[in-house]
N, C-alpha and C positions, 0 to 999 in steps of 0.2 A: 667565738661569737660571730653569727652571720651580718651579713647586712642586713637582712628583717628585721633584727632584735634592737630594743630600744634603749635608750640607756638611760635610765632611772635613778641608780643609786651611785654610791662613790666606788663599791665592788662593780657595778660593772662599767666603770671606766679602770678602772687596774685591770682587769678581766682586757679589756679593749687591749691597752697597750700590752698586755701581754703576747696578746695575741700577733705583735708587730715583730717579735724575735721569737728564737728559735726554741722550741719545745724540748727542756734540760734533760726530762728523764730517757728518750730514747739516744739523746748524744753520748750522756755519762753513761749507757750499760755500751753502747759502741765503743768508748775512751776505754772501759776498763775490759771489754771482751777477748785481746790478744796480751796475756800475762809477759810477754816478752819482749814488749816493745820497750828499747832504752831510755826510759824514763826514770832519773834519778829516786824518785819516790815509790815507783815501784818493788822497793825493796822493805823488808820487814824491819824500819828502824825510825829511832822520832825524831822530829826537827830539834836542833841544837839549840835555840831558845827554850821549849817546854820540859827538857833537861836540865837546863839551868835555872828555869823559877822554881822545879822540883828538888835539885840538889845544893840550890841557896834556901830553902826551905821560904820561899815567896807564898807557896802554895803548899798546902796539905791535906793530906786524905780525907777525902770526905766523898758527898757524894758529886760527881761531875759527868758531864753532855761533849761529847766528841761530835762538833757539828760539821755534815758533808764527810764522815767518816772515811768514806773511799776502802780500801781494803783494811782499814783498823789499825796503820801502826801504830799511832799516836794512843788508840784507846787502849790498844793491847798493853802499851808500854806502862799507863799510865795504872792499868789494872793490877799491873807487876808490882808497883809500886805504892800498893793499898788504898788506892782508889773503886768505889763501887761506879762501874763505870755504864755509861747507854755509849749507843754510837748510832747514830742516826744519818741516815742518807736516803736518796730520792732512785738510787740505780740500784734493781737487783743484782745483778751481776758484782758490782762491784760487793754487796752484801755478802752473795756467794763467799767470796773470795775472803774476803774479814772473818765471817765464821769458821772456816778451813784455816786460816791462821791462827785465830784464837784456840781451836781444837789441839795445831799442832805446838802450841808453846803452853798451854795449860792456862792460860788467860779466863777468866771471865766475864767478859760482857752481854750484856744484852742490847745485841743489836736491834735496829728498828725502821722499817722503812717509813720514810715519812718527810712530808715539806716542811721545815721548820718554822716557817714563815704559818704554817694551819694547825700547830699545836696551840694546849690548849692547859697544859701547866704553869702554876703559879707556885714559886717559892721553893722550887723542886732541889736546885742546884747548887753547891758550895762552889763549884769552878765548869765554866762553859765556855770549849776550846774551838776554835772555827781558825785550822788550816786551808786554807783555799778556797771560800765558799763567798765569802766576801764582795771578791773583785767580780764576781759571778751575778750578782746579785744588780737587779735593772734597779735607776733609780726612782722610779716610782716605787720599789716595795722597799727600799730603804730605807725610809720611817717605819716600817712597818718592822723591819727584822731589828730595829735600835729597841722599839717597844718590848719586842716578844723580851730580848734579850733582858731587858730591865724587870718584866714580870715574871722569868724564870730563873732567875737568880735569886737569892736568897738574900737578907739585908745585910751589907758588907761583901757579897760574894764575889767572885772573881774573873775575869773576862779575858782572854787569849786571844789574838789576833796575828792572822799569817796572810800578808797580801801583797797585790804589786806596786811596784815603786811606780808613777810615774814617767813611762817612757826608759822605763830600766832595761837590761839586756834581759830577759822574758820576757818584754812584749810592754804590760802595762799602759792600756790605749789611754792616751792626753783626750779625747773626747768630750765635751761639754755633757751635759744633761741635755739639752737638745739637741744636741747633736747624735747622741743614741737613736734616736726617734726618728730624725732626716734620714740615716742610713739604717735602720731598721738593724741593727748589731751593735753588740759589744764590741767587736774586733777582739775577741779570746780572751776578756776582760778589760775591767777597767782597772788605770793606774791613781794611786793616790798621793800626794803629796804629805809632809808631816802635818801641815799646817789643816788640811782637808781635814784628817784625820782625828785631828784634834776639837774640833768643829762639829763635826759629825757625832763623836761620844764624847760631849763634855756633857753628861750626866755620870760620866765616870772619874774615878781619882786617875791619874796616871801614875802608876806603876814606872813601868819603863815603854819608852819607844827610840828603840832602833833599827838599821838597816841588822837582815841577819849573814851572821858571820860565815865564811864560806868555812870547809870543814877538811882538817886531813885528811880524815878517814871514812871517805863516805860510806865506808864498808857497816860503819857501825851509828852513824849519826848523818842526817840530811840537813844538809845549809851551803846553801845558794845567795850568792849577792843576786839584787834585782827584788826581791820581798824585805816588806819590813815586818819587824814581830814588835806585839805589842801587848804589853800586862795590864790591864784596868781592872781599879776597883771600884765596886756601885759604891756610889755618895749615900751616905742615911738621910 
């Protein structure tokens, strides 16, 4: 939005403040454009909570939304695991990469690029999983992605959450809502509190919410203290 432009409606005041931080999709195809940088997640395996709602049977096959996919492990994993799976993200590159995974483990997904926040389905999903996308997310469009979440799910269906703690050892900015907008940044996301959190989706049952377990074996599972993971279920 320029300075010419008038601002008329309630889009283009989100439109405005968007316009105050920094433009996600050329970041996210730069974050995922060197495959080898030592970043724990960059490796082909799923977070150690969306394991456990799958192998306490919390959750089951049906059709489910890998949201901010990144290179697919989560969806790959979960396609293994008789899920008809989408995986949706905002960076090519990163999609690249998701597809060549899924090709070389025999997965099926249909990935997608796409804002999750400008889709445009109703009723689509039994389970809608969002690793890292969350803390990412400015609080202006924040009612906005609780919505989407509540009209893409299906009635009873199931909501996954991967985010930063509050001032945890990854970062997790303590930040006000106005304070985003004073300093025009996230600072690499923001952190949430339980109690935030709880606030924020009480249109949902709570499942579980805890901090996620760090892992032995990152060879084969990802979990990091400093993220909480969280299981909601939409209220009827």
């Amino acid at each position: 939005m320029t300075e010419t432009q008038t601002i008329d409606t309630m889009e283009d005041i989100l439109k405005m403040l968007d316009a105050r931080l920094r433009e996600p999709e050329p970041f996210w195809d730069k974050f995922y454009e060197d495959r080898t940088k030592p970043i724990p997640f960059f490796k082909n395996i799923p977070d150690e909570n969306l394991v456990r709602y799958v192998e306490q049977g919390w959750i089951s096959p049906g059709d489910a939304l890998d949201l901010g996919t990144g290179q697919g492990r989560n969806a790959i994993y979960l396609a293994a695991h008789g899920f008809s799976m989408t995986g949706l993200d905002l960076s090519s590159t990163a999609l690249e990469w998701a597809t060549e995974q899924a090709q070389q483990t025999g997965a099926h997904v249909a990935f997608r690029k796409q804002d999750f926040l400008e889709t445009t389905e109703q009723n689509t999903y039994d389970f809608i999983y969002d690793s890292g996308c969350f803390h990412h997310m400015a609080p202006h469009r924040r009612l906005t992605y609780v919505t989407r979440m509540k009209e893409m799910l299906r009635p009873g269906g199931y909501f996954g959450l991967t985010c930063f703690v509050a001032g945890g050892p990854l970062g997790g900015a303590t930040l006000t809502d106005w304070e985003v907008y004073q300093e025009n940044s996230l600072q690499g996301g923001l952190g949430y509190t339980k109690e935030r959190l709880l606030s924020i989706f009480d249109a949902f049952d709570v499942i579980e919410l805890t901090e996620m377990k760090p892992v032995d074996n990152p060879e084969a599972l990802f979990g990091h203290a400093g993220l909480w993971t969280g299981l909601f279920r939409l209220k009827n």
